[in-house]
N, C-alpha and C positions, 0 to 999 in steps of 0.2 A: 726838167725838160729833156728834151730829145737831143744830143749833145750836136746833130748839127746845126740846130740852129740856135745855141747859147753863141750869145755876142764875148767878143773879147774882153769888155769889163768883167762879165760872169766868169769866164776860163782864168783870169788873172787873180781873181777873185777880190777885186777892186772893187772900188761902192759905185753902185749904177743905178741907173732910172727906166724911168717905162720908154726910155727910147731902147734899150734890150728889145724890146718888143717891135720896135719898125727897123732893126736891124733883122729878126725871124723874118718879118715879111718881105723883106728883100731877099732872103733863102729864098723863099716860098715861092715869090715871084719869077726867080731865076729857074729853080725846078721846072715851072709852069712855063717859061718861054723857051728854054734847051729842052725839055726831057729830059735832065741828070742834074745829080747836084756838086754845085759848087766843085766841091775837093773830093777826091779818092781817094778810100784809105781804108785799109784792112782793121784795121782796129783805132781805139779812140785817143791813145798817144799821139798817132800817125797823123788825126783829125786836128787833133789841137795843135798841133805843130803848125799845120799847114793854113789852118783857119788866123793863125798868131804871125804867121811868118808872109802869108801871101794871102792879105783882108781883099784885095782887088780883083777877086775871080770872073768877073765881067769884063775886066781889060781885054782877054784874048777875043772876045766875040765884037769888038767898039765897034769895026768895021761892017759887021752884018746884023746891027739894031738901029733902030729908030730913035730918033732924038730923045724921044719923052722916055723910052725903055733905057737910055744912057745915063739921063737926068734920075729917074728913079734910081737905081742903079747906084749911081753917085749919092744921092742922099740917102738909103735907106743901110748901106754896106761899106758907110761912112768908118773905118777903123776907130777914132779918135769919137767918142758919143758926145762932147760939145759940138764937133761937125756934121752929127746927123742931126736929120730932120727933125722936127716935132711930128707929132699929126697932123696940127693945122697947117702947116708947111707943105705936107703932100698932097694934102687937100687942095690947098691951092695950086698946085699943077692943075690941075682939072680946066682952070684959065688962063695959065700962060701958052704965051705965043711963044714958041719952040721952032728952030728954023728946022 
């Protein structure tokens, strides 16, 4: 894959799950709601550093997103992949009441 959006089990090179995959789409997501991604970084040492060192790249923006865009956010760019979501997890946001 495209090295920013390998999850930290992948970069560690620890055994992982197709939750690697809803940690991409909270990349994806983030891209799509800033216009930029994540981390900045001249090269892919830089990336992995920063992607290992500071998993929480939506902290700086808490204050100008939407509940649901926090909650994705939180489950999808989960560091620890026992604390991210499943699929059917995200899915079911689609019906929670989110203040």
């Amino acid at each position: 894959g495209v090295p920013i959006y390998l999850s930290p089990q992948i970069l560690s090179k620890n055994h992982y799950t197709y939750k690697c995959d809803v940690w991409s789409l909270g990349i994806i997501a983030f891209e799509m709601l800033f216009d930029h991604r994540p981390w900045k970084a001249n090269d892919v040492e830089t990336l992995f550093f920063q992607i290992m060192n500071n998993p929480e790249p939506y902290a700086e923006h808490a204050g100008t997103i939407t509940p649901i865009f926090a909650e994705i956010f939180k489950r999808t760019l989960a560091y620890l992949e026992k604390s991210r979501s499943s699929w059917d997890e995200l899915l079911a946001l689609r019906d929670a009441k989110l203040p």
